[in-house]
N, C-alpha and C positions, 0 to 999 in steps of 0.2 A: 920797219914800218914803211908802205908805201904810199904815198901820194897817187890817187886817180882824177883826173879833169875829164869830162864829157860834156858833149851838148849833142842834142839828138839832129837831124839832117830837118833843113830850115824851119827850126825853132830859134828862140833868144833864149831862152834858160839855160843858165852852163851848172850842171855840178859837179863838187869838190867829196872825194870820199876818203876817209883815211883808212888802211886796212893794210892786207899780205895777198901776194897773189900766189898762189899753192897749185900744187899741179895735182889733178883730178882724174877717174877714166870718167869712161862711159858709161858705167854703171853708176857712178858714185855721183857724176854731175848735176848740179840743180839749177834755180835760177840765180840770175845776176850779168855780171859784165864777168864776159869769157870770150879768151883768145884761143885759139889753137894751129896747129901748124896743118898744112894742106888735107893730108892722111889721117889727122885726128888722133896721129901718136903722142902727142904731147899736149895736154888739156889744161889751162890754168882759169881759175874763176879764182875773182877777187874776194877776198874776205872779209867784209867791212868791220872796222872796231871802232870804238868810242875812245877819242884821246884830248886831252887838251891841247892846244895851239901852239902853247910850249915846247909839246912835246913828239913832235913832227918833225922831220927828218928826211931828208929825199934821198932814196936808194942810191946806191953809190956801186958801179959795178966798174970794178978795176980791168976786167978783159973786154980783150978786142972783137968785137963782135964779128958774122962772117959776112965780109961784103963780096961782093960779085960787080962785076964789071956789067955795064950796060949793053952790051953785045950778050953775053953769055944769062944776061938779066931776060932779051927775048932770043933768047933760043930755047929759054926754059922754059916762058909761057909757051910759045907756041906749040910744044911737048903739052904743056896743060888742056890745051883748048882741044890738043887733037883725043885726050883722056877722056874728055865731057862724055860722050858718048857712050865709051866702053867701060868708065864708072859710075854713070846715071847721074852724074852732076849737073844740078841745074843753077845754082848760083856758086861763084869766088870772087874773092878778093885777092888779087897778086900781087902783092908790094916786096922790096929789096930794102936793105938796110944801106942807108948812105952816112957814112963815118965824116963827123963835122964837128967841130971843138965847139962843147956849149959850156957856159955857166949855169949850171943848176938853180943857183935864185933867181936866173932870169925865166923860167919856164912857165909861170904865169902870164907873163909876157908871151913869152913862143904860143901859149895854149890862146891866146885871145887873136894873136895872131892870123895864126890858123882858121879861128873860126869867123874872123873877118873875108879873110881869102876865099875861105870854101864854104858860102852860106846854106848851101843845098846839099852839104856831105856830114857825114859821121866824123866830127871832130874829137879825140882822147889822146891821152899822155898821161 
């Protein structure tokens, strides 16, 4: 069971969903909160379920995720920006994963955080 926090880009309403995030194609995807990677080979939309409070659980994922270095972080945008064109891309988001020791029950915290900092962006976790 995963935990979703959103707040849309400057609004004050935050919401809280409980659900699975399952990986999707293109044909198969509908609406909702969906991530995908650059290429759109890997599709996850959230699944929302009904659970009690109790019975919540925050994903726990034992492997190391792949970080990249900041150097190598924009060499690989600017590879993206030069694609725009000859992929017909008119919007992206390019973010890196930065490996940071957190406590899990503090993440409503982290989420509120966040949406303090960045009033005007797409805040989730």
């Amino acid at each position: 069971m995963d935990t979703l926090f959103y707040r849309f880009p400057a609004q004050t309403e935050k919401f809280k969903k409980q659900g699975r995030f399952e990986i999707v194609n293109q044909q198969t995807v509908g609406n909702g909160f969906i991530v995908s990677d650059f290429l759109h080979q890997r599709i996850f939309q959230f699944i929302e379920v009904t659970v009690s409070e109790e019975a919540v659980v925050w994903h726990q994922d034992t492997s190391i995720p792949f970080v990249i270095s900041p150097r190598d972080y924009q060499i690989e945008a600017q590879g993206m920006l030069h694609a725009f064109d000859a992929m017909g891309v008119e919007k992206a988001v390019y973010s890196r994963v930065k490996l940071h020791p957190f406590e899990t029950k503090k993440a409503p915290v982290l989420f509120d955080e966040l949406c303090r900092r960045y009033p005007n962006a797409f805040c989730y976790l």
